[in-house]
C-alpha positions as CSV (number, residue, x, y, z in Angstrom):
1,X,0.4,1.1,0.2
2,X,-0.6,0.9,-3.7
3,X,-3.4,-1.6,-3.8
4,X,-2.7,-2.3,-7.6
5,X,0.4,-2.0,-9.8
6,X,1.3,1.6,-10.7
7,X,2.6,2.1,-13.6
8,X,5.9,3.0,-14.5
9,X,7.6,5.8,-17.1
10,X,9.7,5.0,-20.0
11,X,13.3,4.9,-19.1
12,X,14.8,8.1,-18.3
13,X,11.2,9.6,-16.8
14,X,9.8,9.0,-14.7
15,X,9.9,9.6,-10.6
16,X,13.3,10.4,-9.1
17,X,15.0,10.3,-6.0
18,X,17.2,13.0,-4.7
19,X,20.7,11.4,-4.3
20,X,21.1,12.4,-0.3
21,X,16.9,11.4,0.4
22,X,16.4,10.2,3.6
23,X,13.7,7.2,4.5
24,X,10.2,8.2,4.4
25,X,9.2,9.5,7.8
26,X,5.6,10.1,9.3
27,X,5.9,13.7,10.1
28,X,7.4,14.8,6.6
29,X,4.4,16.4,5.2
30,X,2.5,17.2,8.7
31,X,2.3,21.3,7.9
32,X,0.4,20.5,4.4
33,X,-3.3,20.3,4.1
34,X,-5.4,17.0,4.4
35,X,-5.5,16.5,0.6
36,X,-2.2,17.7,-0.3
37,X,-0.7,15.7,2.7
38,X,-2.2,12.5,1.0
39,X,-0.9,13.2,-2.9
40,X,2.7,14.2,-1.7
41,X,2.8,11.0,0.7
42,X,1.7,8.7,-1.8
43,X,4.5,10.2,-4.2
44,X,7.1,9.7,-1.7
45,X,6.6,6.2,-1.6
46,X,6.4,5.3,-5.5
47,X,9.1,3.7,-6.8
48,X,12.0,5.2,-8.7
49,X,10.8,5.3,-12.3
50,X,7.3,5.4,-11.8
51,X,5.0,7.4,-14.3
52,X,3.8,11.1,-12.9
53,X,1.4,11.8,-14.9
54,X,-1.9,13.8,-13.6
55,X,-3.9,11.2,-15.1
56,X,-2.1,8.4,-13.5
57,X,-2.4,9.8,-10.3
58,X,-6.0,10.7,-10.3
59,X,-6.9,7.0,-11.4
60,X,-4.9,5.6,-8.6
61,X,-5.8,8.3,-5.9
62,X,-9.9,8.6,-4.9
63,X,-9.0,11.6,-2.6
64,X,-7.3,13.4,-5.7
C-alpha cells in the first residue's frame, strides 16, 4: 500500500497496463529475489499513469 501520494506522469507516460493483465496475485513474483520481489510488486500495483522514474521510486521505496 503507498503510504503517501505517488506521483503521476504527464499524459501519455507514464505506467501502463497490458490490455489482457490479470489482477495482482500473491505468487506473481515469488522466483525473484527479496529486493527485486519488493520493487516489481510495488509497480504492479501503481496506478495507470503513474510516474516511473528511478528517482521517484527510490524516494518512495526505503528497501530500493
Amino acid at each position: 500500500m503507498i503510504s503517501h501520494a505517488y506521483p503521476m506522469a504527464k499524459p501519455g507516460y507514464g505506467k501502463r497496463n497490458a490490455p489482457d493483465q490479470r489482477p495482482p496475485a500473491r505468487e506473481d513474483f515469488a522466483l525473484l529475489p527479496a529486493r527485486e520481489r519488493y520493487v516489481a510488486g510495488f509497480i504492479d500495483r501503481l496506478p495507470q499513469g503513474a510516474a516511473m522514474s528511478v528517482k521517484q521510486l527510490a524516494k518512495h521505496l526505503p528497501l530500493y
